[in-house]
N, C-alpha and C positions, 0 to 999 in steps of 0.2 A: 520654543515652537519652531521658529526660525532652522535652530539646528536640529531637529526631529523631520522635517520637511526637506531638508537638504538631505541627509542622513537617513532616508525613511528604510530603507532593506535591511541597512548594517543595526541599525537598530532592532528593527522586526529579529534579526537575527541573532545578533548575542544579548538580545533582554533577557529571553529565561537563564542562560549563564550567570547576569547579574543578579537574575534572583535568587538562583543558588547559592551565591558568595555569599547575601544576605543570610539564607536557612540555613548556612552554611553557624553563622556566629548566632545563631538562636538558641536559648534554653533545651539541650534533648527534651527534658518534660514536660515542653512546653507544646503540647501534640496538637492543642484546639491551635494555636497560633502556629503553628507552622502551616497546618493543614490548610489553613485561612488564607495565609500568605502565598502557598504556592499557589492555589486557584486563582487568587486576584491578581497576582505577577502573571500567571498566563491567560490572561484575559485582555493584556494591554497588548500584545502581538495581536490578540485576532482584534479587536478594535484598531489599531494601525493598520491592518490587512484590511478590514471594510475602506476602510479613508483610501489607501492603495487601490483598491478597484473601483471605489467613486472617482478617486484623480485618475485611473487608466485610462487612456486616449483608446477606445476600441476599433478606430477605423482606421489608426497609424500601422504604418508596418513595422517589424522590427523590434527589441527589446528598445525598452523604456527602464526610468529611475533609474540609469549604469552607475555605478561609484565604481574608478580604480584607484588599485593604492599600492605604493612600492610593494611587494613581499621576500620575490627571492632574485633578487635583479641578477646575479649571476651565472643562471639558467633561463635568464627573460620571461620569468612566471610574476605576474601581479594576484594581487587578489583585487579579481573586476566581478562584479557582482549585475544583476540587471535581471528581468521580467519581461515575457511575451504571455501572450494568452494559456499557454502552455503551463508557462511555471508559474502562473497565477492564479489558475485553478487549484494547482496543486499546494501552494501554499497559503491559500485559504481552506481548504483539506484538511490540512498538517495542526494549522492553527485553530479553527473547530474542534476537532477531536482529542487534543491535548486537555482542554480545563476540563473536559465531558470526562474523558479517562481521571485525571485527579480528582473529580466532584465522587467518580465511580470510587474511588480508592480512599474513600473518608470511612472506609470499616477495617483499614488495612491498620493495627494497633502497634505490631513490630517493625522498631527501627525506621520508625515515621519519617526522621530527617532525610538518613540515607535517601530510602525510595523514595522521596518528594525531590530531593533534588540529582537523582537518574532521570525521571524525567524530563526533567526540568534539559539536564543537558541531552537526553536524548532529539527532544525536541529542535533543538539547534543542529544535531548532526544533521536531523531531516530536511529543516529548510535550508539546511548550505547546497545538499545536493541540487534542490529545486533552482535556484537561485547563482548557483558559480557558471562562471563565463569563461572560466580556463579549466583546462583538462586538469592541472595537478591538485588545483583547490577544490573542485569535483572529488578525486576520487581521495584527499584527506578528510573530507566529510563523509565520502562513504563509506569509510572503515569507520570513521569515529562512533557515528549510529550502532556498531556493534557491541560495543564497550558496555553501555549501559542496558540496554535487550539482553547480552548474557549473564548481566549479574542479576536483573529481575528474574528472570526464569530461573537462577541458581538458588538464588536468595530466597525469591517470595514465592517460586513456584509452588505447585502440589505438594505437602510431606507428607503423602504417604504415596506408596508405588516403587515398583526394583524393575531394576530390568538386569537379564542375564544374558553375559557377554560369554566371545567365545570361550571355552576351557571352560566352565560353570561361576565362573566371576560374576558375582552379582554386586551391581552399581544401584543409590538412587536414580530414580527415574528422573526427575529434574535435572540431577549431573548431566547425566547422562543424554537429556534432551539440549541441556546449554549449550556440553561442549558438542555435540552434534550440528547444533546451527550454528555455532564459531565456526567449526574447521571447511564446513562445507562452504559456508558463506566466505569466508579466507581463500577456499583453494580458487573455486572461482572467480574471485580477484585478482591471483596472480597472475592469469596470461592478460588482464585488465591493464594491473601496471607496467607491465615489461610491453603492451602495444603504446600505450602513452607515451613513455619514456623514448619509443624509437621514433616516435612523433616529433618529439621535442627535439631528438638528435638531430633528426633531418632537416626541419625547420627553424629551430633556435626558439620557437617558440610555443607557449600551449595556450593561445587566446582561440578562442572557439570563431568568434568571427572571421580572425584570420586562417583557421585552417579550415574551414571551410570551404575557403578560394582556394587557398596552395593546394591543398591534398586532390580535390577536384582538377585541377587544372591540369595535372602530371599526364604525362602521356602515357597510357598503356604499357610503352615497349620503352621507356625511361628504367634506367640498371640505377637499382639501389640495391646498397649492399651485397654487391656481387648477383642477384635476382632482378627480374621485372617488375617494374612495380605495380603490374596486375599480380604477380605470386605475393607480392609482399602484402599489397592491398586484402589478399584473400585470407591469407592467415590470420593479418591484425582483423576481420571482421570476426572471425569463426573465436578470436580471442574478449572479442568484445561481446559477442553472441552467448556464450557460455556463459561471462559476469553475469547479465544480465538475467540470462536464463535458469540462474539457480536463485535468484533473488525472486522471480516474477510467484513462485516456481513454476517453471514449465516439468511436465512429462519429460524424460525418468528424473528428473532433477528433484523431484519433489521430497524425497521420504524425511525432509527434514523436519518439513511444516506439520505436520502433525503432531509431531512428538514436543515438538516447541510450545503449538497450541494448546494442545493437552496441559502440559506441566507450567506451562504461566499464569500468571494473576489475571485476574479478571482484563483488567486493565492495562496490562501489560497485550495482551489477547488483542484488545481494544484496536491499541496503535500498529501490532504487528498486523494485523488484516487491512487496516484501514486505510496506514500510510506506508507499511515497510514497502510490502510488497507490490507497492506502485512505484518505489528508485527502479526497479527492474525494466518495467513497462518504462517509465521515463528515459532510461539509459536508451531504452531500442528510439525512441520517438527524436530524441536529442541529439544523442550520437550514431547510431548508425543506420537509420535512413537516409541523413545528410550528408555524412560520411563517407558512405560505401551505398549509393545508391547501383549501382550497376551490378555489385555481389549481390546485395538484397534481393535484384532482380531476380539475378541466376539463383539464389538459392530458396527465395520465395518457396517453391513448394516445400523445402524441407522445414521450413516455416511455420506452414499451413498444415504439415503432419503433424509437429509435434504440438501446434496448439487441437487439432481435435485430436488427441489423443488426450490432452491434458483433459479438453470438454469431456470426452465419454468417459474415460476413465474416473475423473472424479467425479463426476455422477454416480457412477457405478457403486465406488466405494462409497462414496456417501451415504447411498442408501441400504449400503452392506453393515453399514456401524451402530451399535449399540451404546455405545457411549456417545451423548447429543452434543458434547465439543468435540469431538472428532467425525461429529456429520458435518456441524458448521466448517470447520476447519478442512477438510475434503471440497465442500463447495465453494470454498476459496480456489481453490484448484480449477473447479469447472467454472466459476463465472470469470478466472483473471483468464483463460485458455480464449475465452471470447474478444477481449483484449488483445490476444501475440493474432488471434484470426485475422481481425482487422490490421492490424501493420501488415502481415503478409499479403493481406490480399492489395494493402496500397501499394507495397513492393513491388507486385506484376506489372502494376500501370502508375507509375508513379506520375503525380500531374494530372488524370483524366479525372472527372466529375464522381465514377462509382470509387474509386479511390480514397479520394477526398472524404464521401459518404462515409465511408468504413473506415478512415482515420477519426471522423468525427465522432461516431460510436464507440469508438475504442477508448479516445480519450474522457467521454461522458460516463462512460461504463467504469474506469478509473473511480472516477468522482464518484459514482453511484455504490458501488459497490462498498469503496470505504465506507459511506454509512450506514450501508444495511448491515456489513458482515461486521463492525462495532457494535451496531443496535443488538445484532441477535450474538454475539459471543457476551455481549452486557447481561442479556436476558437469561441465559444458561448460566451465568455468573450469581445472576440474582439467585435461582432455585435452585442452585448449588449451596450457595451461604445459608441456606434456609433448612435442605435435607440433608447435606454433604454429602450428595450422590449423585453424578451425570448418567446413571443407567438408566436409558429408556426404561426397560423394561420393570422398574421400580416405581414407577409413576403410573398415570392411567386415570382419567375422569374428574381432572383436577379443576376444570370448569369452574365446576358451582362455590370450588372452597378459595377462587382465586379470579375471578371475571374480569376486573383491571388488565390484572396481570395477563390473562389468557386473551383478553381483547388488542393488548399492546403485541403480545407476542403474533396473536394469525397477522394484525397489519404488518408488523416488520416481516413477516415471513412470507407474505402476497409479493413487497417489495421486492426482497429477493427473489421469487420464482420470476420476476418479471409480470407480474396483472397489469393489462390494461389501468392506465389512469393513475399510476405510481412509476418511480421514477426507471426501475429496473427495467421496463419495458420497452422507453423509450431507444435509449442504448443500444439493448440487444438488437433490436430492429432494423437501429440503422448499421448497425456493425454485419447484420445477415443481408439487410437491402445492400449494401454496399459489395458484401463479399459474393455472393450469388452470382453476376455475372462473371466476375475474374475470378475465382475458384468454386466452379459449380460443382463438382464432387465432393473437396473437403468441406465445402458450407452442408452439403445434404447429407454428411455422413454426421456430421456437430448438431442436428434437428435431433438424431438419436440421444444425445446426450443433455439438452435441451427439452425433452419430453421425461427423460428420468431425471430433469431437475425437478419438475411439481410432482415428480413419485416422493424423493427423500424429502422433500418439505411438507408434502400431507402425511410421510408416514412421520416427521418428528412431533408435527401438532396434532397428531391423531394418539400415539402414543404417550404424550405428556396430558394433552389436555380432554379425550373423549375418550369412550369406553368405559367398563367397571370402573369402578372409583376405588382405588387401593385404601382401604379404611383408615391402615397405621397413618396417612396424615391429616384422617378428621378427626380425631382424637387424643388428648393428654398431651404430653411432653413433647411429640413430634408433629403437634397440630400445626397445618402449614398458615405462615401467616399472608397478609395480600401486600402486593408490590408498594413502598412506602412512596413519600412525598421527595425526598431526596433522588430517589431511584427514578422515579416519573420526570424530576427537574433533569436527569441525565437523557431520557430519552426526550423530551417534548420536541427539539429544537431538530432531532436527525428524525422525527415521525416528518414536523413541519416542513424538511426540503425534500424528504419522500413524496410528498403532494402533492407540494409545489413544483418540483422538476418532472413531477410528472404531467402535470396540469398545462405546464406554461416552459419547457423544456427552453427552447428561445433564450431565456435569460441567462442562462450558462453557453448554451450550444454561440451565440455571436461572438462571445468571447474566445472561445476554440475557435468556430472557423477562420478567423481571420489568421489567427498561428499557424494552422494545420497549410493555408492557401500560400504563407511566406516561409512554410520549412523546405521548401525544394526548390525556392525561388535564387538560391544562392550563387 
């Protein structure tokens, strides 16, 4: 215990690794036991991550629990590890959402071990990002997260679906969605590494706390490499900008998340809304606020444009789509755009009190959003395995053949629009009360896109669940069944913090504000 207390991150962090190694030497046939085994191995991370935020000091400044340790001493890179209110939100996120996704994946029958233990190390890619304290061990965790998200989407996605390439080349759809989230998520990486790396040049070093001081402290009209090191400072943000912004997805960056969400497994679906596409948001909150507060500044509006376009536009499309995972998957678009709002609008005033407000919304909207947009790509998952159809327009007054289920879905789906008294409302709120006075145009023009969020969410639950009753599923062979006791155990726990955070928001939001108050304190 002793060394589980000393040890608690690095722990937290390569456990489901070592449960992998384990499924790793299990019986293939042994499906019920494997299946067992990886939900109880990732249960002991989120139970160590409760005990981590009972032990969190929330009034101290600062990362807390740091472990370093030799890694690559010849470039001055350690693997230092450590927690602020930031990356402790997030890695109780990461850790939540993982056994709920494998609980979700107990109907998954092909090649059980594999995909039990992809997640298992996806998992780990996720909390290194949350969790590293040096630039290089940062971003080898954020490649590694990719590895195993493209062979779920390769492997277990959708088998049926083509898609035609240029010259009339027709691909699977799932290929074709994987390697689409590889190269895109890749390219955007590269100008990621190659700023790092001149970090390291310059400094000898890639600890985060320390280049926080040096990188700040340069003088404007200080010549590196032959440049100033405001030109130099501006590229490495616009390099850093772009990572991030193809991961969050921000507007035009997006076209990838749809095709990803569409052709993944349910639960694959799960982790990519919940957790992936918060490394992005994190990257901006992490690195380059702190970073490059001065560019942020300057470039703040261009900020604040492309997150309401993100908000209007994926509204728009959302409620343009007739396939109901590609509405969810769209309003991923519009409610993470609420997210880059809030950073921008802290970037104009970095330090002042409406600032702060709409960092705090942004990072709660993080948290919230992961489990609404889990809850509801679970839920399209469940009535998928049921009819084998996402077409709205196939469904229709499913109500009375399905009340659980139709009852689980309008609360998940309230959460997300943001209702009064659930947790999605809370967030938005303070991310608009925040943004409102330092970008009062692009906040007023994102209400547009925020009023056709509760358009595509009455038209998905009006579509599926009122109107005519499509007869073919009360009847024979395709009679719909209602949402089971396993499926309910996935949702109980993300309805439970929908209520709560809505109810009583305070108990997440102390924990942020004290990070969001010490990231520009440096």
């Amino acid at each position: 215990m002793d060394f589980i207390s000393t040890h608690l991150l690095t722990t937290i962090l390569f456990f489901p690794v070592l449960a992998a190694l384990v499924i790793f030497f299990l019986p293939g046939d042994q499906v019920k036991t494997i299946r067992w085994t990886a939900l109880l191995a990732s249960l002991i991370p989120l139970g160590l991550t409760i005990f981590l935020w009972a032990q969190f000091t929330q009034t101290a400044g600062g990362f807390q629990f740091q472990e370093t340790y030799p890694w690559y001493e010849a470039i001055h890179s350690s693997f230092h590890v450590g927690v602020d209110g930031l990356s402790l939100t997030m890695v109780l996120l990461t850790t939540l959402l993982t056994p709920l996704a494998i609980l979700a994946s107990f109907s998954i029958t092909d090649r059980v071990k594999a995909y039990m233990m992809l997640f298992l190390f996806l998992e780990t890619g996720m909390l290194g990002v949350f969790v590293a304290m040096d630039l290089l061990i940062f971003f080898v965790f954020w490649e590694i997260g990719l590895v195993p998200m493209y062979f779920l989407i390769n492997q277990w996605g959708s088998p049926k679906g083509e898609r035609e390439l240029w010259g009339g080349m027709k691909v699977s759809a799932r290929n074709y969605a994987s390697l689409k989230f590889l190269i895109y998520t890749m390219a955007g990486s590269l100008g990621l590494l190659l700023a790092i790396q001149m970090l390291g040049v310059l400094f000898q070093n890639y600890d985060l706390a320390y280049l926080y001081q040096q990188w700040n402290a340069l003088s404007p009209d200080t010549v590196l490499m032959g440049m100033s090191a405001a030109t130099v400072k501006t590229v490495a943000f616009w390099a850093f900008v772009i990572a991030f912004a193809v991961k969050v997805p921000v507007w035009p960056f997006h076209t990838w998340l749809p095709d990803a969400h569409t052709e993944a497994p349910t639960a694959g679906s799960m982790l990519l809304a919940g957790v992936l596409l918060k490394l992005g948001a994190y990257g901006f909150l992490r690195l380059v606020l702190p970073l490059y507060p001065q560019q942020s500044h300057d470039y703040a509006g261009w900020l604040a444009f492309l997150a309401t376009m993100a908000i209007v536009f994926g509204a728009f499309a959302a409620y343009g789509q007739k396939d109901f995972k590609r509405l969810v998957a769209y309003s991923s678009i519009n409610h993470m755009g609420f997210v880059l709002l809030g950073i921008a609008a802290a970037a104009t005033a970095i330090g002042t009190q409406d600032a702060t407000i709409a960092l705090n919304g942004a990072v709660m909207q993080m948290f919230n959003h992961g489990l609404s947009a889990a809850g509801m790509f679970f839920l399209v998952g469940v009535i998928y395995e049921r009819t084998h159809t996402r077409n709205l327009d196939d469904f229709g007054g499913l109500f009375p053949l399905v009340p659980i289920y139709g009852g689980i879905l309008i609360f998940t789906s309230m959460a997300s629009l943001g209702l009064p008294g659930l947790n999605g409302f809370v967030s938005e709120f303070l991310v608009v009360r925040g943004s409102l006075p330092l970008l009062p145009v692009f906040t007023a023009i994102s209400m547009l896109g925020l009023l056709f969020t509760g358009a595509y969410i009455l038209k998905g639950i009006r579509k599926v669940l009122h109107g005519p009753l499509n007869e073919i599923w009360a009847h024979g062979e395709h009679r719909l069944t209602e949402i089971n006791t396993r499926e309910i155990v996935v949702m109980t726990p993300l309805m439970v913090l929908m209520l709560f955070l809505g109810i009583w928001p305070m108990s997440l939001l102390d924990v942020i504000n004290k990070a969001m108050l010490m990231l520009f304190s440096h």
